[in-house]
C-alpha atoms as one frame of an Amber mdcrd trajectory, in Angstrom:
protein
   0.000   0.000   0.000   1.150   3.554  -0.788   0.564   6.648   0.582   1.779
  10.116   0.848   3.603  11.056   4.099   2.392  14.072   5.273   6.059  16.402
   6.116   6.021  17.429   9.926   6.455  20.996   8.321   3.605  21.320   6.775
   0.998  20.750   9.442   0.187  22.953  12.377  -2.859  21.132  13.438  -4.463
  17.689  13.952  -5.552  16.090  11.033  -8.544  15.342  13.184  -9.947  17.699
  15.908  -7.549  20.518  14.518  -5.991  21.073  17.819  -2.810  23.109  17.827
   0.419  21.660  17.955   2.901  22.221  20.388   6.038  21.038  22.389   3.913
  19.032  25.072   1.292  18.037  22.128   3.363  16.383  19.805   2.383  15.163
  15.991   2.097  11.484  15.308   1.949  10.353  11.342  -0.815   7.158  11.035
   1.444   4.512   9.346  -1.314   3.653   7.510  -2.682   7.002   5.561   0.550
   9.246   6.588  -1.359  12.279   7.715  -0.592  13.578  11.142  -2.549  13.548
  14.785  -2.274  14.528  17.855  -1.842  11.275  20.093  -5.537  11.247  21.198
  -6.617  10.779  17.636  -4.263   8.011  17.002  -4.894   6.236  19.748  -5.185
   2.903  17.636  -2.654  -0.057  16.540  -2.280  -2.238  12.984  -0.605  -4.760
  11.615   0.872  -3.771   8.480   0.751  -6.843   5.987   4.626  -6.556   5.444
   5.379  -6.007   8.754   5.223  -8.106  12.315   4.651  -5.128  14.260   1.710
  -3.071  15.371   1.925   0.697  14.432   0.248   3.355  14.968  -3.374   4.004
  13.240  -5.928   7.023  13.155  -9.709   6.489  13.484 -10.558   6.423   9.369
  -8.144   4.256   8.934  -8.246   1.798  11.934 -12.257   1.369  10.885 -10.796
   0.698   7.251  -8.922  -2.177   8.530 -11.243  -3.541  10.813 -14.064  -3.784
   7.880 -11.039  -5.811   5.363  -9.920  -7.955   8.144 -14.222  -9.053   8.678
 -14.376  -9.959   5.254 -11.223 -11.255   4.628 -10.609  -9.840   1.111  -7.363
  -8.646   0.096  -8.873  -7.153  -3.135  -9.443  -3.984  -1.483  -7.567  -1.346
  -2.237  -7.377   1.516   0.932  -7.066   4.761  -0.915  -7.900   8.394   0.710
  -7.045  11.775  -0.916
């Protein structure tokens, strides 16, 4: 799966409840969509297919997974622009 990995330059908010950033709240990319969220929006962890480890996951996405992994179908492609 690709996606486009949002720079740490470019965002001054959460993707999500557009909550300033700031030295005590920190960004946090979703490993799965690459945009960036504060830690309670990512509060979620994945499996990546290529990888053993859990990683980090936003709502959208973590509900995207959840819905593949029920039906079992790896004919799904996980795209959001």
């Amino acid at each position: 799966m690709s996606y486009i990995w949002v720079p740490d330059e470019n965002v001054e908010k959460c993707s999500e409840c557009k909550i300033d950033f700031t030295f005590i709240n920190r960004k946090h990319h979703c490993r799965f969509c690459g945009k960036i969220f504060c830690s309670t929006c990512l509060p979620f962890m994945q499996q990546l297919s290529w990888d053993d480890q859990e990683k980090k996951c936003c709502i959208q996405c973590n509900t995207t997974i959840i819905t593949i992994k029920h039906y079992k179908t790896k004919n799904i492609i996980l795209a959001r622009f």
